[in-house]
Backbone as CSV, one residue per row, in Angstrom:
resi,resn,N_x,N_y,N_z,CA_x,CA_y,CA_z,C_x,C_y,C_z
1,UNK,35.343,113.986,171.088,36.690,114.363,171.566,37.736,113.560,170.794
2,UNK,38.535,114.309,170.367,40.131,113.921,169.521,40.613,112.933,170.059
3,UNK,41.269,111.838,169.881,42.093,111.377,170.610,43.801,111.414,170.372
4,UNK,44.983,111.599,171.108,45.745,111.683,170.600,46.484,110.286,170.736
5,UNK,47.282,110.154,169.392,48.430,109.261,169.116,49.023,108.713,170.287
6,UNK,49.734,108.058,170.780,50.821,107.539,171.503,52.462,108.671,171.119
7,UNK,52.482,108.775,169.868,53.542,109.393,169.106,53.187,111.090,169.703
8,UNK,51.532,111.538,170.048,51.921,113.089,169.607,51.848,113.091,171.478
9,UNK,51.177,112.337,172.207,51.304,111.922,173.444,52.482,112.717,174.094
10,UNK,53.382,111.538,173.826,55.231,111.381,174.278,55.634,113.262,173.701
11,UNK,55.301,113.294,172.249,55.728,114.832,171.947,55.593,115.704,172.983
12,UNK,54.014,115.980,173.039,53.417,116.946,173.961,54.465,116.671,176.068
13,UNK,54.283,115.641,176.317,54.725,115.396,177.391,56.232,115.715,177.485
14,UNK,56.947,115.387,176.376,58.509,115.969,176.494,58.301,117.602,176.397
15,UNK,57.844,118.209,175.397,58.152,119.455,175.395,57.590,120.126,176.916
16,UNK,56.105,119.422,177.526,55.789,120.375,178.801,57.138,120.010,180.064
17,UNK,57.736,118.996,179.841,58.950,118.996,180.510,59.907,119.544,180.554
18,UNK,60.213,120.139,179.688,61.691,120.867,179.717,61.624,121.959,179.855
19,UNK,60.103,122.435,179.236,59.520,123.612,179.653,59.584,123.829,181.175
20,UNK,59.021,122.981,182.177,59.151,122.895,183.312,60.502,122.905,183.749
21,UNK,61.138,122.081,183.757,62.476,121.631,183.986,63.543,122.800,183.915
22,UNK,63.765,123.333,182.759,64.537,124.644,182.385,64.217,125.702,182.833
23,UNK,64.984,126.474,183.848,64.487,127.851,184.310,64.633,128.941,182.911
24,UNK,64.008,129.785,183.477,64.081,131.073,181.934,65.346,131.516,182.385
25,UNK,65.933,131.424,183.181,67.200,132.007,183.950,68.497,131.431,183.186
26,UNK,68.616,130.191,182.567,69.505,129.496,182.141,69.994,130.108,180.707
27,UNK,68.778,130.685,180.176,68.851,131.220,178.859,68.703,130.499,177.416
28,UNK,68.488,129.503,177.948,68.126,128.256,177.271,66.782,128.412,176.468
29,UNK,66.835,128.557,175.287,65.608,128.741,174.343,65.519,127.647,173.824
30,UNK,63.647,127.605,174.585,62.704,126.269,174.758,61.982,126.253,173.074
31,UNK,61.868,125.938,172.264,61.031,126.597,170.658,59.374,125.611,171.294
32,UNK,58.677,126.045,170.562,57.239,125.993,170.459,57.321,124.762,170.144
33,UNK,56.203,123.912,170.902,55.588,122.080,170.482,55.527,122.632,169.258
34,UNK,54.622,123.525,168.366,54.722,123.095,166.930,56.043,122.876,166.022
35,UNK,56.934,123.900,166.690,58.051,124.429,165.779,59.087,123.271,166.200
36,UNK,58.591,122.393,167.007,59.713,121.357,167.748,59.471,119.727,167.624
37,UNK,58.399,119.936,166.648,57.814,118.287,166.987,59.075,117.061,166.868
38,UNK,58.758,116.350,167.675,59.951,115.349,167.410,59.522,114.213,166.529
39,UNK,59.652,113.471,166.176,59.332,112.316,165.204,59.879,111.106,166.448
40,UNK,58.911,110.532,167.006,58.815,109.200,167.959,59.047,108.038,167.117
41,UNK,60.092,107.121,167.007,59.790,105.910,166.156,60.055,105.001,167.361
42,UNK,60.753,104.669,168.177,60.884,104.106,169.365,60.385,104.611,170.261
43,UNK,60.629,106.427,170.493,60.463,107.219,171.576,62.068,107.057,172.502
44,UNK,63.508,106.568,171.999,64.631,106.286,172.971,65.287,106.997,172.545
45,UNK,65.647,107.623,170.970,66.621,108.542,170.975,66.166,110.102,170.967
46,UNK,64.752,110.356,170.525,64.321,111.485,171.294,64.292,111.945,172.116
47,UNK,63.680,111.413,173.287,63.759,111.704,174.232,64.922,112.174,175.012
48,UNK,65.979,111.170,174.510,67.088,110.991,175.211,68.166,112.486,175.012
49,UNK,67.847,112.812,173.765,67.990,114.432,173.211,67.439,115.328,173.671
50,UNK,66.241,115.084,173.981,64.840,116.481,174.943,65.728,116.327,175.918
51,UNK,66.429,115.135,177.028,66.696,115.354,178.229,68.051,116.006,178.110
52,UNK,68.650,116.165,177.230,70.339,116.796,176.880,70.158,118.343,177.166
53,UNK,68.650,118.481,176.655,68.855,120.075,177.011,68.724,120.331,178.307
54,UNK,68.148,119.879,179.238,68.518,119.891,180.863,70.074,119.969,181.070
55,UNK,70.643,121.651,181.573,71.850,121.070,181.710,72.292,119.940,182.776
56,UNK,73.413,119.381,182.662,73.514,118.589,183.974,73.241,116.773,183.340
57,UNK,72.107,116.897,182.667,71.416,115.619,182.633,71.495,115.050,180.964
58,UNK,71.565,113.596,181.250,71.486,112.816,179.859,70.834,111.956,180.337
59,UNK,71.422,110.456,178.938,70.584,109.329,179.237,70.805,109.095,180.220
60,UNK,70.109,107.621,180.954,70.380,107.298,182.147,71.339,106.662,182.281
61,UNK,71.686,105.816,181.458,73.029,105.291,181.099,73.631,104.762,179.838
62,UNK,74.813,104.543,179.628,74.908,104.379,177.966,74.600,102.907,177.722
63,UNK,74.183,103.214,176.202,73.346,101.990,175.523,74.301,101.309,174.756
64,UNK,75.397,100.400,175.117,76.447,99.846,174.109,75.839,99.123,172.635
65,UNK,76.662,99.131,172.096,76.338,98.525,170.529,76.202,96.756,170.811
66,UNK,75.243,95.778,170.474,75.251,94.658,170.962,76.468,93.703,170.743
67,UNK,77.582,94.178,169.839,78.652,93.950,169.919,79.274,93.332,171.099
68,UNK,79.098,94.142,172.277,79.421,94.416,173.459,79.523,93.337,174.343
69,UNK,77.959,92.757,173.916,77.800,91.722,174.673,78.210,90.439,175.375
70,UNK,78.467,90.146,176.881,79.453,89.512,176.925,80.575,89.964,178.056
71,UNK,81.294,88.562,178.330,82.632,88.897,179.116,83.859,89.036,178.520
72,UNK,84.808,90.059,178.597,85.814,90.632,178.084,87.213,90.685,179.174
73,UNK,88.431,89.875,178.270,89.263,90.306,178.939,90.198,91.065,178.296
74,UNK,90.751,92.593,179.633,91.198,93.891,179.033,92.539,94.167,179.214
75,UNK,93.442,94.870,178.316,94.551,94.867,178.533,94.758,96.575,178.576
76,UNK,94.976,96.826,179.611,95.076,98.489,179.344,96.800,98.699,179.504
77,UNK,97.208,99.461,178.592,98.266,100.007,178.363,98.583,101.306,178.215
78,UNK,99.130,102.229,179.366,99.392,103.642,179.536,100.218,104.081,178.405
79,UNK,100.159,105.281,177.984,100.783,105.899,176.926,101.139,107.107,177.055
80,UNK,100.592,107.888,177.792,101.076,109.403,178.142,100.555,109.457,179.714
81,UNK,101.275,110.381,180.263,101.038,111.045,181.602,101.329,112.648,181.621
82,UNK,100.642,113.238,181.587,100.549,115.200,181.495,100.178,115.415,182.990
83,UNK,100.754,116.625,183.635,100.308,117.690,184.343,100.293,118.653,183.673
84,UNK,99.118,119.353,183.137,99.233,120.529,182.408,99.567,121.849,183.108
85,UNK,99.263,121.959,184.966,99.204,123.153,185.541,100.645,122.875,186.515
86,UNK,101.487,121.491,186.217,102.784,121.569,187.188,101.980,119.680,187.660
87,UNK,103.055,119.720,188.610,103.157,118.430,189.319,102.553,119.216,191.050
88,UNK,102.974,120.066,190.980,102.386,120.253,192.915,101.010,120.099,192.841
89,UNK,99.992,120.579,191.528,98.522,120.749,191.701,97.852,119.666,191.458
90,UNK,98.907,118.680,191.016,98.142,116.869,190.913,97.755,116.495,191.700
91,UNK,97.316,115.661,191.647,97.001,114.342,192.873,97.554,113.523,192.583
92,UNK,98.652,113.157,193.385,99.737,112.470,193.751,99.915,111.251,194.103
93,UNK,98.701,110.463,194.654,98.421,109.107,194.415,98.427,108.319,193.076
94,UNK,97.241,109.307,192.029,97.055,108.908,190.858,98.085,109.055,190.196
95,UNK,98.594,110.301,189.812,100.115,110.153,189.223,100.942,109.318,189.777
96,UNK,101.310,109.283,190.772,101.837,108.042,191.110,101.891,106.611,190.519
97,UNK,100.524,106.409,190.915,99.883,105.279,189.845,100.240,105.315,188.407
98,UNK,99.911,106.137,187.492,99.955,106.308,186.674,101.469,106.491,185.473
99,UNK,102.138,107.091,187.116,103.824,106.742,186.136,104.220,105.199,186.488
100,UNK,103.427,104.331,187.085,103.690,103.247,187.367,103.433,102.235,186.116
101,UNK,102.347,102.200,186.020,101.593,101.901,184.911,102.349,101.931,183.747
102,UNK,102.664,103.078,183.659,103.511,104.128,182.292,104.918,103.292,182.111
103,UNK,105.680,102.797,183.175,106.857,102.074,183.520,106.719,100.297,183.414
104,UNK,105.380,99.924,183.195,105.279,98.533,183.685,105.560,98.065,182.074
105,UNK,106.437,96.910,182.578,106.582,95.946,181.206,105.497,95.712,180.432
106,UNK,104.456,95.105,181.130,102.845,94.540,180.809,102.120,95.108,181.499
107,UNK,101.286,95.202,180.066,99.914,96.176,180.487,98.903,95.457,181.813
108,UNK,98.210,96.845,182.127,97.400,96.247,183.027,96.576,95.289,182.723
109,UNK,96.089,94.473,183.515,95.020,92.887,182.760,93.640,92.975,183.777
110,UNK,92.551,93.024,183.317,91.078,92.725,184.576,90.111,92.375,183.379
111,UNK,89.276,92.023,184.059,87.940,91.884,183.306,86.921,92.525,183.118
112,UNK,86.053,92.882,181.962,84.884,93.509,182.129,83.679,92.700,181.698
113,UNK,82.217,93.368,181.879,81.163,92.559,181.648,79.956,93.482,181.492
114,UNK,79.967,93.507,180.224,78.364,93.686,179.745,77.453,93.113,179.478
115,UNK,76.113,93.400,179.767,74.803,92.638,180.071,73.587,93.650,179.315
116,UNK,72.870,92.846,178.950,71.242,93.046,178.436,70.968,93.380,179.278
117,UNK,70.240,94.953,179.728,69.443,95.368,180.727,67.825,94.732,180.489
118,UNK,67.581,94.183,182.039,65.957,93.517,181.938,65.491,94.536,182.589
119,UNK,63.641,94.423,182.689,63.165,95.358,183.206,61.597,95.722,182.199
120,UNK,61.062,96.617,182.242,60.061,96.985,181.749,59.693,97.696,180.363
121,UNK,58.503,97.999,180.409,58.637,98.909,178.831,59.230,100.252,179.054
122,UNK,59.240,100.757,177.675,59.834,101.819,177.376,58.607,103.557,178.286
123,UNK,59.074,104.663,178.263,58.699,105.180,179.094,59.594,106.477,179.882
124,UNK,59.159,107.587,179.625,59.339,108.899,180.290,59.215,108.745,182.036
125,UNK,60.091,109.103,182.680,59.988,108.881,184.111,60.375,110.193,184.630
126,UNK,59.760,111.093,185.275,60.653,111.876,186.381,60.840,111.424,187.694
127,UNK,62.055,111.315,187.737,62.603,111.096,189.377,63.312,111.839,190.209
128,UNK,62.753,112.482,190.716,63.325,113.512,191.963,64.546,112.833,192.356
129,UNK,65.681,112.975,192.688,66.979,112.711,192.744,67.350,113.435,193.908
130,UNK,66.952,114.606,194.762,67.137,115.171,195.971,66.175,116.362,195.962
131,UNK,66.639,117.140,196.826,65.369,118.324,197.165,64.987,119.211,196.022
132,UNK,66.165,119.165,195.585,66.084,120.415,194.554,66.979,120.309,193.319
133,UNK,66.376,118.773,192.773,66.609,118.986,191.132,65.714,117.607,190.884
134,UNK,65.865,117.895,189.213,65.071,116.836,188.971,65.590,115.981,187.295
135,UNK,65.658,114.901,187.192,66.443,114.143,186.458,65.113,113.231,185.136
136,UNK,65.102,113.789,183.796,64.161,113.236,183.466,65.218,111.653,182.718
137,UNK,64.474,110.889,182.984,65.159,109.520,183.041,64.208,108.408,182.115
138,UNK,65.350,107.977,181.240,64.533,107.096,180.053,64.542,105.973,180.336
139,UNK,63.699,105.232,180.644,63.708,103.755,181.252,63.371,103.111,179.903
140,UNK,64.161,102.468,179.145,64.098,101.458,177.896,64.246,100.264,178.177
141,UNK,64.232,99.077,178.854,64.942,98.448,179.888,63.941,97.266,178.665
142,UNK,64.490,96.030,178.498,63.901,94.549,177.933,63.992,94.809,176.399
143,UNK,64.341,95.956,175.769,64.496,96.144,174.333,65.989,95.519,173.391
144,UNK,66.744,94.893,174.070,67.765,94.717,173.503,68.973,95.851,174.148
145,UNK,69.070,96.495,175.146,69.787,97.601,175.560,70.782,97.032,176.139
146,UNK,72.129,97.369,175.462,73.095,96.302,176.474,74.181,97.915,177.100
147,UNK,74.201,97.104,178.421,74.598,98.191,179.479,76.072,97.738,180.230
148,UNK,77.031,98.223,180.749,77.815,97.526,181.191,77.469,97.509,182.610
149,UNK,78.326,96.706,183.478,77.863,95.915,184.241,79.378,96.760,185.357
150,UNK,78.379,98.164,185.713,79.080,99.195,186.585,80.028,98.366,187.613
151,UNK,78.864,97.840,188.340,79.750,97.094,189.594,80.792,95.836,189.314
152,UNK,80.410,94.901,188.494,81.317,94.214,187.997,82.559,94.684,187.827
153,UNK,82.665,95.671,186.609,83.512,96.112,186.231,84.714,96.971,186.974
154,UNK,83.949,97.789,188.073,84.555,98.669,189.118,85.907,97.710,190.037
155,UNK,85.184,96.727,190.202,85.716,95.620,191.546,86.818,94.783,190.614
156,UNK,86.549,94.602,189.259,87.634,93.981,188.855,88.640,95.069,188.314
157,UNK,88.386,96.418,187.939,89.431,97.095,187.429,90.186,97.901,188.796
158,UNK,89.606,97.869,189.960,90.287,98.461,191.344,91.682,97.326,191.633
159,UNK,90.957,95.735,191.303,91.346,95.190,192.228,93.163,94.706,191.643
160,UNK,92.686,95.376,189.861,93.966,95.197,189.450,95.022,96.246,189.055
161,UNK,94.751,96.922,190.119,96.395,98.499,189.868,96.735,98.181,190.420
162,UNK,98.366,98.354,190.485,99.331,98.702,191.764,98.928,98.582,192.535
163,UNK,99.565,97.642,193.673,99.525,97.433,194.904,97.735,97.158,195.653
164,UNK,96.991,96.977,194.662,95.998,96.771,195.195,95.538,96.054,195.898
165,UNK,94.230,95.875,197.051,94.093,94.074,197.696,93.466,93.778,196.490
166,UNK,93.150,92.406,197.106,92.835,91.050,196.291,91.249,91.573,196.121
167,UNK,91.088,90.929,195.000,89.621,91.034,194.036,88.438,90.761,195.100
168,UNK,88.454,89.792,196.006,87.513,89.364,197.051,87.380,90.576,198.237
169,UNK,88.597,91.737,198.332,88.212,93.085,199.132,87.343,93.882,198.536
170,UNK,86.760,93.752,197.600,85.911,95.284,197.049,84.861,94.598,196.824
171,UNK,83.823,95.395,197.147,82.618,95.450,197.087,81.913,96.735,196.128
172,UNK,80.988,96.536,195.092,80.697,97.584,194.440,78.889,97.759,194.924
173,UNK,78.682,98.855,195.100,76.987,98.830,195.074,76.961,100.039,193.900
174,UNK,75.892,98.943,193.243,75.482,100.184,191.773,73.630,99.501,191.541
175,UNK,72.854,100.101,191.079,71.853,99.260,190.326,71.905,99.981,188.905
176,UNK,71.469,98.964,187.792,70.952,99.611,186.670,69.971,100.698,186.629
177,UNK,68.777,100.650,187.600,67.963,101.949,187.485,68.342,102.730,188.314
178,UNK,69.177,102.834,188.438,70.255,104.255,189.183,71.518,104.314,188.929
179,UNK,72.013,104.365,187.573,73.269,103.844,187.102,74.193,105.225,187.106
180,UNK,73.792,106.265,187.805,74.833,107.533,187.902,75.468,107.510,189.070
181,UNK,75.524,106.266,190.514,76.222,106.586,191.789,76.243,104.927,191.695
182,UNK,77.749,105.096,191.858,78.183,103.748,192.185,79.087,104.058,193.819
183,UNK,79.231,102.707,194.581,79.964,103.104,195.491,80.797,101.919,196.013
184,UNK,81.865,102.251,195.861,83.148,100.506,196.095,83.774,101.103,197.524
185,UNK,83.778,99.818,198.285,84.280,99.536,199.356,85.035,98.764,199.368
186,UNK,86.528,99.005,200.116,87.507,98.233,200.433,88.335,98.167,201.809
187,UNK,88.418,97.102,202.445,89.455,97.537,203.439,88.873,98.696,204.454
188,UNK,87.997,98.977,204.424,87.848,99.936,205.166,87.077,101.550,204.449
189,UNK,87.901,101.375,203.199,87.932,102.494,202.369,87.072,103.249,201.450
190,UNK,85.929,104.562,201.375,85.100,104.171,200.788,85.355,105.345,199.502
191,UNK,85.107,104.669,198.502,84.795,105.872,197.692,83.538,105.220,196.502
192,UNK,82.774,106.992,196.446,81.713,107.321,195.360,81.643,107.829,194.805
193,UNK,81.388,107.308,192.822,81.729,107.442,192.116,80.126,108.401,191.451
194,UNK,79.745,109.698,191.025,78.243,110.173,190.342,78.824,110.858,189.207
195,UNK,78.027,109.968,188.219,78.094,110.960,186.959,77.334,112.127,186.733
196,UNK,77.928,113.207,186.292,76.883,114.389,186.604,76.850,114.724,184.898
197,UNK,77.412,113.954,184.182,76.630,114.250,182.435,77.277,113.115,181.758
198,UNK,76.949,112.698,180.712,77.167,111.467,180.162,76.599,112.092,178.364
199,UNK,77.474,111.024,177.953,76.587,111.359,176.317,77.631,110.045,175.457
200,UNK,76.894,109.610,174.472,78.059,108.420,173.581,77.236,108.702,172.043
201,UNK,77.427,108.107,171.438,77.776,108.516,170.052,76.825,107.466,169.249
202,UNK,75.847,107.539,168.635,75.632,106.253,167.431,76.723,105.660,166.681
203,UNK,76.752,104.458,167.521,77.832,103.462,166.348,77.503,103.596,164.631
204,UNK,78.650,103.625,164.481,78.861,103.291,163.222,79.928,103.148,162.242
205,UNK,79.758,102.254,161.357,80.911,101.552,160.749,82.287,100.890,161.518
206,UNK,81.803,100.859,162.526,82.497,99.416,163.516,82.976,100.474,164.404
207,UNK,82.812,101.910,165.196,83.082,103.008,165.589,81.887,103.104,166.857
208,UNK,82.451,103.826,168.264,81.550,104.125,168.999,82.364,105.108,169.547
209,UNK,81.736,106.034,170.283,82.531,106.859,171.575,81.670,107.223,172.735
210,UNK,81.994,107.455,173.286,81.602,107.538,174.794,82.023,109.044,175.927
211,UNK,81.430,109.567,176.458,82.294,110.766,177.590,81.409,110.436,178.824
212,UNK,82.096,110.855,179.852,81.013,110.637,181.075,82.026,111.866,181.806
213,UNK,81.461,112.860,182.754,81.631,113.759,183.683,81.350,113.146,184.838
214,UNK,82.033,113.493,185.970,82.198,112.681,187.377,82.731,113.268,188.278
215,UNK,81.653,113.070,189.514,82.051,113.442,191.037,82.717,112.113,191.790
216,UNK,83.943,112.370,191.972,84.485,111.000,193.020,84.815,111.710,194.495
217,UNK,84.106,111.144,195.125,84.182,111.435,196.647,85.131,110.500,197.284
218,UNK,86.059,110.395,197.939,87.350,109.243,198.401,87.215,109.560,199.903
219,UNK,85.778,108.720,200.771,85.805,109.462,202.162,86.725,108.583,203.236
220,UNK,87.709,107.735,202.282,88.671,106.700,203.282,87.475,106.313,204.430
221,UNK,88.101,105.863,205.382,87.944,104.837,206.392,86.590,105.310,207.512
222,UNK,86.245,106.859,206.782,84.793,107.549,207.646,83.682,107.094,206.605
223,UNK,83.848,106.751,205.600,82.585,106.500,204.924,82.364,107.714,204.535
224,UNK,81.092,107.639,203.318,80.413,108.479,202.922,79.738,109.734,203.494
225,UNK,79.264,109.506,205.011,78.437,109.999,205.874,79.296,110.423,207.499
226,UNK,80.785,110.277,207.012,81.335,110.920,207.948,82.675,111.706,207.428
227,UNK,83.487,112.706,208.438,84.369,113.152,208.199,84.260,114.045,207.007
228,UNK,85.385,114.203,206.179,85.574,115.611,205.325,86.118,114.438,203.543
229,UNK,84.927,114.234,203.069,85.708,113.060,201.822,86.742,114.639,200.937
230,UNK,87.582,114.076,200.472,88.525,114.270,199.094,87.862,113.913,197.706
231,UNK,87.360,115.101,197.614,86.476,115.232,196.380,87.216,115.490,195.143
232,UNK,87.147,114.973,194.316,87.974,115.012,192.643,86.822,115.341,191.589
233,UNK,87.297,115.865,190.656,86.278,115.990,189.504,86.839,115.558,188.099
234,UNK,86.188,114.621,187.256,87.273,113.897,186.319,85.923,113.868,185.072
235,UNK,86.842,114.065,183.527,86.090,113.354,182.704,86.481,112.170,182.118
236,UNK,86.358,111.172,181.548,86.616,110.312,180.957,86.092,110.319,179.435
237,UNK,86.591,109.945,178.723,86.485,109.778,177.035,86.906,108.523,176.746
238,UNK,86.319,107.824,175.708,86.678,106.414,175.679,86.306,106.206,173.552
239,UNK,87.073,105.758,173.079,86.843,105.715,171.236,86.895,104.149,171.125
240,UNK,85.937,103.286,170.847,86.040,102.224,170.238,86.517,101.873,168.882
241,UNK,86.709,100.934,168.233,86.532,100.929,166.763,87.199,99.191,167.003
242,UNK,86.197,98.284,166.068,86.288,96.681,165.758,85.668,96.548,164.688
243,UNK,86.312,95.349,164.094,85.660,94.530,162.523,84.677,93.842,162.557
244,UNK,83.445,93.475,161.794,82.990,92.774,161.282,81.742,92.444,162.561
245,UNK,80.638,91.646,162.293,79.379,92.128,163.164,79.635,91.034,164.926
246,UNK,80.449,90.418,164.586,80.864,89.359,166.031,82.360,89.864,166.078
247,UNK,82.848,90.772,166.299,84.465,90.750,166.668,84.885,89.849,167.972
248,UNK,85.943,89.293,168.134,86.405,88.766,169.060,87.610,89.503,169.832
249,UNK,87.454,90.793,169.302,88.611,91.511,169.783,88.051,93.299,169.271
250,UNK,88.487,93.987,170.458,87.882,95.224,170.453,88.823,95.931,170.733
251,UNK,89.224,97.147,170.030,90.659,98.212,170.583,89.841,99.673,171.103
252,UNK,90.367,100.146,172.227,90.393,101.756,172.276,91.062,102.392,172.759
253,UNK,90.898,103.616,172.763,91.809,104.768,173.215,90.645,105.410,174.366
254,UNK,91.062,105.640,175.741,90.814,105.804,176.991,91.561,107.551,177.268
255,UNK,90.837,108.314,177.104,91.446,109.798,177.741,90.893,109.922,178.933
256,UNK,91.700,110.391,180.155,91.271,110.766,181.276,91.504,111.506,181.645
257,UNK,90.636,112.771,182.347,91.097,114.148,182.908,90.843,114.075,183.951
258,UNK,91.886,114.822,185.402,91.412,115.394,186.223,91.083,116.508,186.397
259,UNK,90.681,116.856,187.461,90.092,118.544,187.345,90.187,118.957,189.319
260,UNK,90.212,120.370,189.138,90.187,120.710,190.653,88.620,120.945,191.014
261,UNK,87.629,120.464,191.482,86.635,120.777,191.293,86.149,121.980,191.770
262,UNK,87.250,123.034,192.643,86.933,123.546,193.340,86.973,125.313,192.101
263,UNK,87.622,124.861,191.100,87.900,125.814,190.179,86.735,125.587,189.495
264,UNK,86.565,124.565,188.909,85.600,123.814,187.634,84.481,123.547,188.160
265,UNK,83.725,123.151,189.112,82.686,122.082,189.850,82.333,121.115,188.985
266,UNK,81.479,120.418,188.958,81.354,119.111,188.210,80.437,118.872,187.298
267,UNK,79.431,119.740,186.581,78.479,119.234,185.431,79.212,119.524,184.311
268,UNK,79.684,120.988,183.703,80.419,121.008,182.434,81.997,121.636,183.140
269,UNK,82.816,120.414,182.388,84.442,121.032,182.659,84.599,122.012,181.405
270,UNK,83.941,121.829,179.612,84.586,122.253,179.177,85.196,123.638,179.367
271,UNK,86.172,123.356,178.628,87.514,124.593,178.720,88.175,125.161,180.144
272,UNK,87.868,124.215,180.964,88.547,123.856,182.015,90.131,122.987,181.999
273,UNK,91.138,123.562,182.340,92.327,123.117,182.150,92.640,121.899,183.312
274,UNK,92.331,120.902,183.343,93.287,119.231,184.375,94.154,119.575,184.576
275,UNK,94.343,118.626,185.685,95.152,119.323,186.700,96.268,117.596,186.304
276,UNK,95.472,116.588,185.751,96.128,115.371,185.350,95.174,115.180,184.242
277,UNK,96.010,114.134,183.218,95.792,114.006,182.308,96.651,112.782,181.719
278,UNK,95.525,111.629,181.773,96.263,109.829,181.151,95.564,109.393,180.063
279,UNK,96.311,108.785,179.374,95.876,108.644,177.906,96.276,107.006,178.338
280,UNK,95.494,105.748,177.666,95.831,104.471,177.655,95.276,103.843,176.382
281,UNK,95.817,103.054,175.969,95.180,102.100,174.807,94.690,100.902,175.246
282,UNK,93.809,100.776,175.019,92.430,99.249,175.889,92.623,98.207,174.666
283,UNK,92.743,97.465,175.364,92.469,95.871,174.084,91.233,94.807,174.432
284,UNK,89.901,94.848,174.349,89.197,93.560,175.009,89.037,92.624,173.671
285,UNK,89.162,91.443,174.453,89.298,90.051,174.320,88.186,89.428,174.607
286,UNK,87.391,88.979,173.607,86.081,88.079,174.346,86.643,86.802,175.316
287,UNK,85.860,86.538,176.181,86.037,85.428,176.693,85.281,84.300,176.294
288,UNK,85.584,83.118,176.223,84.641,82.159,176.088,83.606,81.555,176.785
């Protein structure tokens, strides 16, 4: 008896997945293991491509350039504010916010923090995610994978908009091996944040980009599990670009869309028209 590779292994096992995974209904043309072989040299960016064709689904979370690494302090500075469909169909908090921002002498200031994801070897996982779907999920975890640091980051960029409480009110729950539902609590107040598609870009030549698609649920003072939450649907876009292999200073450009989800729903907006629309320029600052 043959034995197979590790390399034709992972092949065979991705293609009977998506095969599975993809209804014939989607229209989505699956090509033949022969006509499809992938070339495994890690097994992280293949895969991570087999799972793209699932609509809905990507990596599990983005893999920053080790650049990254590290605590950063951020200066975000608003630059445009659009309603493309009028001002009545906004959401009126955020604009709010946002012409605030747009008006402030000095940019907004918080911190962020990216971290080396620990954890196990590399590895194909399916994880049932609820009754009726299924999320194929690349666990790369101890390879050098630097991830940002969801909850960190959430609790310090809430705690610094307009009128916000103090940094010690928010609470974020996120884990790395479930890095698509984060959920911050404040005051009473709850909202949850699920990415429903994600995708970023191979760095290169001091260049990265980033998109993430998102369900935000805002169920105020009933929680998650009560009452009627205020559901939003938003994408985010984010363009890096820094010098030289240790920068001490990182610039980007931050696009943010809202969306009505009730027009759009939430895995693909494209060619879906926002209902808001903020553009900011990011500055991080290593910290020492």
């Amino acid at each position: 008896m043959r034995l197979l590779t590790r390399e034709q292994l992972l092949t065979s096992a991705t293609a009977l997945c998506i095969r599975f995974l993809v209804p014939a209904s989607t229209g989505l043309i699956v090509p033949d293991a022969a006509h499809a072989a992938v070339k495994f040299s890690n097994g992280a960016e293949e895969i991570r491509k087999a799972a793209s064709l699932i609509p809905g689904y990507g990596p599990p979370d983005i893999s920053y350039p080790p650049v990254f690494l590290g605590r950063w302090r951020v200066e975000s500075r608003m630059v445009n504010v659009t309603t493309p469909l009028g001002e009545d169909v906004a959401p009126m908090d955020q604009l709010k916010t946002a012409r605030q921002l747009m008006a402030a002498e000095r940019p907004l200031s918080f911190e962020q923090r990216f971290v080396e994801a620990e954890g196990g070897a590399s590895g194909v996982v399916l994880a049932r995610e609820n009754s009726d779907s299924l999320a194929l999920s690349l666990k790369n975890y101890g390879g050098g994978m630097v991830i940002a640091d969801r909850a960190f980051n959430a609790e310090h960029r809430a705690a610094a908009q307009p009128g916000a409480a103090p940094l010690q009110d928010f609470t974020a729950r996120w884990e790395p091996t479930n890095p698509n539902v984060l959920t911050l609590a404040s005051r009473g107040t709850v909202v949850e944040t699920k990415v429903t598609k994600r995708s970023f870009q191979q760095p290169f030549d001091g260049a990265f980009g980033t998109s993430e698609y998102v369900r935000i649920a805002d169920a105020g003072s009933e929680g998650v599990l009560g009452g009627v939450p205020n559901i939003k649907a938003s994408r985010v876009q984010i363009k890096y670009k820094w010098d030289g292999a240790n920068p001490s200073v990182i610039e980007a450009i931050e696009l943010a869309q809202v969306f009505d989800p009730t027009q759009t729903g939430f895995a693909d907006l494209a060619g879906a028209t926002p209902v808001l629309t903020t553009k900011a320029r990011l500055l991080f600052t290593r910290q020492k």
